[in-house]
C-alpha positions as CSV (number, residue, x, y, z in Angstrom):
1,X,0.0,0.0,0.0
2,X,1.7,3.4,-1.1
3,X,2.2,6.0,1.9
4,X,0.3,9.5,1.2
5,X,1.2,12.5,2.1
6,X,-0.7,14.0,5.6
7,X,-3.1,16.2,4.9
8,X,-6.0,18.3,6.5
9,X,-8.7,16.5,7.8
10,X,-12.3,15.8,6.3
11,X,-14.3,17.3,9.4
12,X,-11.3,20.7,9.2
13,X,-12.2,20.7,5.5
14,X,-15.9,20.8,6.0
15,X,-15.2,23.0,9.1
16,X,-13.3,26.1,6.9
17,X,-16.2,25.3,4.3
18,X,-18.7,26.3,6.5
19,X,-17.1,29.3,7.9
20,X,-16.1,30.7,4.6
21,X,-19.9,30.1,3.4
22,X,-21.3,31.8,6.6
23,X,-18.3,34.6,6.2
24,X,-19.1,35.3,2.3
25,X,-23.1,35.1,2.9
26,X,-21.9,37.6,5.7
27,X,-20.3,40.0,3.5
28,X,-22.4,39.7,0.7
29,X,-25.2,41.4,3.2
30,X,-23.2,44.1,4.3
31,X,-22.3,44.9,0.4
32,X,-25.9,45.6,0.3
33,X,-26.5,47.7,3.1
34,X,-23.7,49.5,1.7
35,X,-24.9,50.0,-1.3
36,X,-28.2,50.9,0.0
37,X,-27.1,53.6,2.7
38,X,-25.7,55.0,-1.0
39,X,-29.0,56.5,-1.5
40,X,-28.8,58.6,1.4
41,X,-27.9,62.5,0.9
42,X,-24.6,63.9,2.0
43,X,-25.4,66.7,4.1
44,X,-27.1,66.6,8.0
45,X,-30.4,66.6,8.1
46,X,-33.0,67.8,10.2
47,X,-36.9,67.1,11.0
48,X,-39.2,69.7,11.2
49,X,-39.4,69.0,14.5
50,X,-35.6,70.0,15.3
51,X,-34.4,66.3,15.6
52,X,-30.8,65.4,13.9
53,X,-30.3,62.7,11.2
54,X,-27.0,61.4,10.7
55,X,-25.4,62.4,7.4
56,X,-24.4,59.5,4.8
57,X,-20.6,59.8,5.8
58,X,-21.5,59.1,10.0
59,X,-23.7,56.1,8.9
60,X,-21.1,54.3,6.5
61,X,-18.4,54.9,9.0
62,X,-20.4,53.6,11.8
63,X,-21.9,50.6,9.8
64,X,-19.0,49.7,8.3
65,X,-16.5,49.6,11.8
66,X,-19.6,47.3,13.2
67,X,-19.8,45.3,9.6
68,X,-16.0,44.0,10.2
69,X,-17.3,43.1,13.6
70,X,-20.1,41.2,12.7
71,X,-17.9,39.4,9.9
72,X,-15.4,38.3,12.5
73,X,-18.3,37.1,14.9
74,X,-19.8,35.4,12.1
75,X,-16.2,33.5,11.2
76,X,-16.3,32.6,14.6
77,X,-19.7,31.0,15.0
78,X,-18.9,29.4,11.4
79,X,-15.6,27.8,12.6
80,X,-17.5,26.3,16.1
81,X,-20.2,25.6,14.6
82,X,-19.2,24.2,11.6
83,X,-16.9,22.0,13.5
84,X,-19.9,20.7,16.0
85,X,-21.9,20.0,12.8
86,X,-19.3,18.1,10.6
87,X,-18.3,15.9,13.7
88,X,-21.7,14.9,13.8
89,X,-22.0,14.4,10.5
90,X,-18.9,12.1,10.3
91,X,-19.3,10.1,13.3
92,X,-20.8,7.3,10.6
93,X,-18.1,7.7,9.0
94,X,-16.1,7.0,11.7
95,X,-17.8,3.5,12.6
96,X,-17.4,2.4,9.1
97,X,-13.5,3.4,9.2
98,X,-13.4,1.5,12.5
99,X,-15.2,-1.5,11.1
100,X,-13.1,-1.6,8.1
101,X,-9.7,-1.5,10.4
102,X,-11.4,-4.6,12.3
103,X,-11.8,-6.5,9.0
104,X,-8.1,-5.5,7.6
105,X,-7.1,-7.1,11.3
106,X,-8.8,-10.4,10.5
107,X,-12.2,-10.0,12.2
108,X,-14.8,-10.7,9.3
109,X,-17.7,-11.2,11.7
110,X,-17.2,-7.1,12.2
111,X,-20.2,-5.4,11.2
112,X,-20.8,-1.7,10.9
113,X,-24.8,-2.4,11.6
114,X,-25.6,1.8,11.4
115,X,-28.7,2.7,13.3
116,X,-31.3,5.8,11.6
117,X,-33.3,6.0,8.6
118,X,-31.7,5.4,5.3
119,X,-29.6,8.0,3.9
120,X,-26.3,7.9,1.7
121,X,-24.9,7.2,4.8
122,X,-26.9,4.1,6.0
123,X,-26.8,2.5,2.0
124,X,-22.8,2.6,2.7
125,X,-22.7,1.4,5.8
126,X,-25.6,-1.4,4.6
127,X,-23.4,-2.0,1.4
128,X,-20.4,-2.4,3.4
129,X,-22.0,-4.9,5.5
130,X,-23.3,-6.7,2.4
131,X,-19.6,-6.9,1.3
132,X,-18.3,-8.4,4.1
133,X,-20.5,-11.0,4.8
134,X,-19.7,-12.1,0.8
135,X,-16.6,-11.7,1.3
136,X,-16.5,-14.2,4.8
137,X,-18.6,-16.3,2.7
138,X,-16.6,-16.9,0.0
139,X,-13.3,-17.3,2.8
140,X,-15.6,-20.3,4.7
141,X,-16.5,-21.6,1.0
142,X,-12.7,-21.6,0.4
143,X,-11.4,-23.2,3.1
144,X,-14.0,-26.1,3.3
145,X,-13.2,-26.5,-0.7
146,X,-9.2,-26.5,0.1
147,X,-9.7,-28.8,3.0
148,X,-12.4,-31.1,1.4
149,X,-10.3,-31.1,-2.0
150,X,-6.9,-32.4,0.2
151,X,-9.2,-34.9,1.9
152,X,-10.1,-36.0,-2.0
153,X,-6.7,-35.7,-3.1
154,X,-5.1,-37.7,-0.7
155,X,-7.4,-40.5,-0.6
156,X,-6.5,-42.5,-4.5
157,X,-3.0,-41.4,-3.3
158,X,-3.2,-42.7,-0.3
159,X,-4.9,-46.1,-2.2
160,X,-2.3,-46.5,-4.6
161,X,0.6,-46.2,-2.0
162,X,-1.1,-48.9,0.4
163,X,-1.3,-51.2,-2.6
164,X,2.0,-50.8,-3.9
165,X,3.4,-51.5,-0.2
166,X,1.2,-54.1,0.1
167,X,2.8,-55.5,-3.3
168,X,6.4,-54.8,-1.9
169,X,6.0,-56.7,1.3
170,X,4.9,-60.1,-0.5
171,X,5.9,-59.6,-4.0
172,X,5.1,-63.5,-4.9
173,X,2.0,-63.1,-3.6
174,X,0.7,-60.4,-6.3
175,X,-1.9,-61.1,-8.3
176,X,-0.4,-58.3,-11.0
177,X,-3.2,-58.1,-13.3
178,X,-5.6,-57.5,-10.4
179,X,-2.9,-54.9,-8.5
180,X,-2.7,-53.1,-11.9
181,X,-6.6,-53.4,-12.4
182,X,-6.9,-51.4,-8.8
183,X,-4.4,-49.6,-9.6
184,X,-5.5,-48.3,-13.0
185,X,-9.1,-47.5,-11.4
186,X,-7.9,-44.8,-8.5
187,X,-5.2,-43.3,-10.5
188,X,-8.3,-42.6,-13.1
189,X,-10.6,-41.3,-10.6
190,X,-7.7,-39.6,-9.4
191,X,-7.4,-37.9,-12.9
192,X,-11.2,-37.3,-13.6
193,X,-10.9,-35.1,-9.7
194,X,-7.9,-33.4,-11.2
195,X,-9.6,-31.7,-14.2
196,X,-13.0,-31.7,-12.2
197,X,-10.7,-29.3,-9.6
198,X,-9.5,-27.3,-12.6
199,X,-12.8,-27.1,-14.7
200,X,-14.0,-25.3,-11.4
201,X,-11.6,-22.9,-11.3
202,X,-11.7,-22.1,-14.8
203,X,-15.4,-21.8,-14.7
204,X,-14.9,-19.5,-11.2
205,X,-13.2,-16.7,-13.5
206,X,-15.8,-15.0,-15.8
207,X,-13.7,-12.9,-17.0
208,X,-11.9,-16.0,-19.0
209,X,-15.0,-16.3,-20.9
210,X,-14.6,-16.5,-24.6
211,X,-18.5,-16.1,-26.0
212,X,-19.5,-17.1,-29.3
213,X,-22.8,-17.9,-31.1
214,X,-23.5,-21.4,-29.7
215,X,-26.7,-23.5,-31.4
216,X,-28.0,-24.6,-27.8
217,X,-30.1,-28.0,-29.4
218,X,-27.1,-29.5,-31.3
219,X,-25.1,-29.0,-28.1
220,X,-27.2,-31.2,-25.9
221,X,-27.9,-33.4,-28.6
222,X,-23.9,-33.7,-28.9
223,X,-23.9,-34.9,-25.0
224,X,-26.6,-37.1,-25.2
225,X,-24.9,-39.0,-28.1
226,X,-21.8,-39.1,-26.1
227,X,-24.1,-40.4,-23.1
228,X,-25.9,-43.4,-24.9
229,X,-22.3,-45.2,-23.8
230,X,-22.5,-45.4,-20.6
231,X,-26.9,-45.8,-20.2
232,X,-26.7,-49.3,-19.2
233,X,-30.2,-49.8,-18.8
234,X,-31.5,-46.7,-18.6
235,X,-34.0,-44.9,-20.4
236,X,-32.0,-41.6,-21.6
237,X,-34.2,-39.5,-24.3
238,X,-34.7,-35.7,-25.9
239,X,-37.4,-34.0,-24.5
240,X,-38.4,-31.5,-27.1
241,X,-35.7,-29.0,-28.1
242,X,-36.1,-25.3,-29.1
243,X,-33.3,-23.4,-27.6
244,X,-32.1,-21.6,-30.5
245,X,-28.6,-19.9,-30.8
246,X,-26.7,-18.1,-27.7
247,X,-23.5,-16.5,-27.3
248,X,-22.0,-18.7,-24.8
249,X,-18.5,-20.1,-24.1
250,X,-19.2,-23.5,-26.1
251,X,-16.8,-25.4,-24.0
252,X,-17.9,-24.7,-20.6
253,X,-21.7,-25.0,-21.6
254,X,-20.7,-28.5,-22.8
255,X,-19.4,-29.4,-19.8
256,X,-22.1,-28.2,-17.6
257,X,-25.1,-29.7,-20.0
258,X,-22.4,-33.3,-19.4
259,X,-22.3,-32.9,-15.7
260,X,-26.0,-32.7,-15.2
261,X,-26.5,-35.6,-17.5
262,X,-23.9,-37.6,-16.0
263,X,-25.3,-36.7,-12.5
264,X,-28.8,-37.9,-13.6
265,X,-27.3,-41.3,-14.9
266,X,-25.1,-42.1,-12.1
267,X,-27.6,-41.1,-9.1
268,X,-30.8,-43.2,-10.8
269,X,-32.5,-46.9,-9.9
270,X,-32.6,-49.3,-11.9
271,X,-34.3,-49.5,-15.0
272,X,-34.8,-45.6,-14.5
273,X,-35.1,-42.5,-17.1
274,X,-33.5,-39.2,-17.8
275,X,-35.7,-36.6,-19.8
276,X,-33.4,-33.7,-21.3
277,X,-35.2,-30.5,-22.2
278,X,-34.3,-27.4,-23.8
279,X,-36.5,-24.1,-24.5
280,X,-35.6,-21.4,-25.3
281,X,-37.4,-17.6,-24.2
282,X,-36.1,-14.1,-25.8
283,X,-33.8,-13.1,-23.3
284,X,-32.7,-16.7,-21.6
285,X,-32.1,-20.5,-22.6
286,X,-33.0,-23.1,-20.7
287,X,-32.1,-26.5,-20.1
288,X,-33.9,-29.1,-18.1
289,X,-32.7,-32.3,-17.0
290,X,-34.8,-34.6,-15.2
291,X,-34.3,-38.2,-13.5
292,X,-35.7,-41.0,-11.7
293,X,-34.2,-41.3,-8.6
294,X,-34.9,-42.3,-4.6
295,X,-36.7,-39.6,-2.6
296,X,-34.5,-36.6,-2.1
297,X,-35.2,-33.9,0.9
298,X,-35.5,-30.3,0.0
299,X,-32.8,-29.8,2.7
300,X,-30.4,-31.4,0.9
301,X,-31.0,-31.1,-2.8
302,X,-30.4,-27.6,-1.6
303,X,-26.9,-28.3,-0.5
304,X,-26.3,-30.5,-3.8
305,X,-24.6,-27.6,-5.5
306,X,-21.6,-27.1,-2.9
307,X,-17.9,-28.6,-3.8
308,X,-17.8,-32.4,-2.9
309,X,-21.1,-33.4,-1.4
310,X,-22.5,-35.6,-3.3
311,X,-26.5,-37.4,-2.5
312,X,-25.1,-39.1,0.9
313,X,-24.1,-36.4,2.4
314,X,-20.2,-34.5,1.9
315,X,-17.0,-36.3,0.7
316,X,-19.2,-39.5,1.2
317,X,-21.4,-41.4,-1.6
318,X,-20.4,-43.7,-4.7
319,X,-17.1,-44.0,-5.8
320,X,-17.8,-42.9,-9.6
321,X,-18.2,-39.4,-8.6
322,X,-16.2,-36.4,-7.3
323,X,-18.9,-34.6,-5.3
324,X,-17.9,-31.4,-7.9
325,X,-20.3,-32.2,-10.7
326,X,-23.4,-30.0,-9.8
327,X,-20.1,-27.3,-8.4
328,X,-19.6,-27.0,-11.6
329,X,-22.6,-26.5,-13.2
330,X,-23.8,-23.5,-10.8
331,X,-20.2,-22.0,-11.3
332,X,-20.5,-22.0,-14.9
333,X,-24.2,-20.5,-14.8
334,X,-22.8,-17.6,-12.4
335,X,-19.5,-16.8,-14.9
336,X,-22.9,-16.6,-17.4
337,X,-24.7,-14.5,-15.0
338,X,-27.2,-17.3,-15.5
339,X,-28.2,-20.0,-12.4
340,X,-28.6,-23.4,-11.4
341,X,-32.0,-24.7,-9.9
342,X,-32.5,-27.8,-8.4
343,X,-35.4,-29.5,-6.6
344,X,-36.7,-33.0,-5.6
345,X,-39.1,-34.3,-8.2
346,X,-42.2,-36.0,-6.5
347,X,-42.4,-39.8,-6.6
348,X,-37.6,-39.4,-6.7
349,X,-35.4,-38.2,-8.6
350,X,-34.0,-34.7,-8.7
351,X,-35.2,-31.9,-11.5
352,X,-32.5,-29.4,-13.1
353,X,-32.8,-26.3,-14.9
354,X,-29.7,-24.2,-16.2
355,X,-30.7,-20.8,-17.0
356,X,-28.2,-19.3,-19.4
357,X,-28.9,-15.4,-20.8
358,X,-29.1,-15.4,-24.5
């Protein structure tokens, strides 16, 4: 942070303001009196009745020796004054200042919480809080993610080093093709958490969005063909489509539209469906994917969308998945400005809808 240079102080600033305005205001008066004792005539004059009127010369010296007095009072009441005033009208000020010093010293639960009626004042001190509770948000979200994503790390590491001691203490014992088998199958799922990590935190940065007129229905269609693979018994079919074109980063709408589909065919029942949907309206497209499934709580289909829980609860649930699928999918709606809704379909299964601005 670069040092500045001391300078006066907001409430002295506001302080000399109001004095010079009171001071000026002030002077502008006695200009007019001035002018206005202008129209009186030189010479004394005198009532019929014998009684003396000042001439203009006495009443211009005497107004004007009382004039400088009255400025001077005036400068004085501006300066107190005006110093009372702008302390009150900083002490907000002062409370957000003290609330931002708390936060740069590493208490985020500091709030500012400014009582009165909503003035400029209040929407600062309400948009300050605003901004620190994201920002203590998004610190929590980041350290569960780190800590859960080093649990997930370290467990098909942890697996392959178990198995290859295990090998190394009875090396005749080995069945190889089935060590290489196990070994094969967590150093993939290590892989697939890898770029699962790193197509989150691409998708995190909107700003590494590259847009470009996107035809919405060949894009799920090109998932769904790439899907019919791995069905195995499932009933996996195109709604309707009528999404029309978008300007959307292609690749990370891909992978989205593949994450909710592969989420729908890996957390199904046997002999289940999958119903893929898109529509599109004239400022939005939307994509609906719904499954079969086992009943599903509001409580936690509402959690769904967090990094590494998966439909058992966090980093616990079937080995096939990372817990960062639907992760990715809301972060790639928000670097659209777009969101992810989920909710529990009745009779099982979960519904999802990606709404992406055209």
């Amino acid at each position: 942070m670069r040092e500045r240079a001391p300078g006066l102080s907001v409430r002295l600033k506001l302080t000399l303001s109001y004095a010079g305005f009171v001071v000026i205001v002030g002077i502008a008066v006695f200009v007019v009196g001035f002018l206005v004792l202008r129209f009186l005539p030189e010479g004394n004059l005198y009532s019929e009745s014998g009684i003396f009127t000042p001439r203009r010369r006495d009443l211009t010296e005497v107004f004007v020796r009382y004039a400088w007095f009255a400025v001077g009072a005036l400068a004085v009441v501006g300066l107190g004054g005006g110093w009372i005033v702008s302390g009150l009208m900083l002490r907000p000020l002062h409370r957000i200042t003290d609330a931002a010093r708390a936060v740069r010293d590493g208490d985020l639960a500091h709030r500012v919480d400014l009582p009165g009626r909503r003035d400029e004042l209040t929407d600062l001190a309400d948009t300050f809080d605003a901004m620190l509770a994201r920002v203590e948000e998004t610190l929590d979200e980041q350290r569960r993610f780190a800590a859960n994503a080093s649990h997930e790390l370290r467990t098909p590491h942890a697996t392959m080093r178990t198995l290859l001691e295990v090998a190394r203490a009875d090396p005749a014992g080995v069945d190889l093709e089935r060590l290489l088998h196990r070994l094969d199958l967590t150093n993939e799922r290590a892989i697939r958490l890898t770029e699962a990590l790193l197509a989150l935190a691409r998708s995190t940065r909107g700003g590494a969005l590259s847009p470009e007129p996107t035809g919405i229905d060949d894009l799920v269609a090109t998932v769904l063909a790439e899907a019919e693979g791995g069905v195995a018994g499932l009933d996996l079919a195109l709604a309707g489509a009528s999404g029309g074109i978008a300007r959307l980063d292609e690749t990370l709408v891909h992978q989205a539209v593949t994450n909710l589909v592969r989420n729908a065919l890996v957390h199904n029942v046997e002999n289940g469906w999958v119903r893929v949907a898109v529509s599109g309206e004239l400022d939005e497209v939307i994509v609906d994917v719904v499954n079969s499934g086992e009943e599903l709580s509001r409580e936690l289909v509402a959690t769904l969308p967090e990094p590494f829980v998966r439909g058992t609860g966090r980093t616990r649930g079937r080995a096939d998945g990372t817990g960062l699928g639907l992760a990715i999918v809301a972060s790639i709606a928000r670097a659209h400005r777009g969101r992810l809704e989920l909710w529990p379909r009745e009779g099982g299964g979960l519904h999802a809808r990606l709404r992406l601005p055209r």
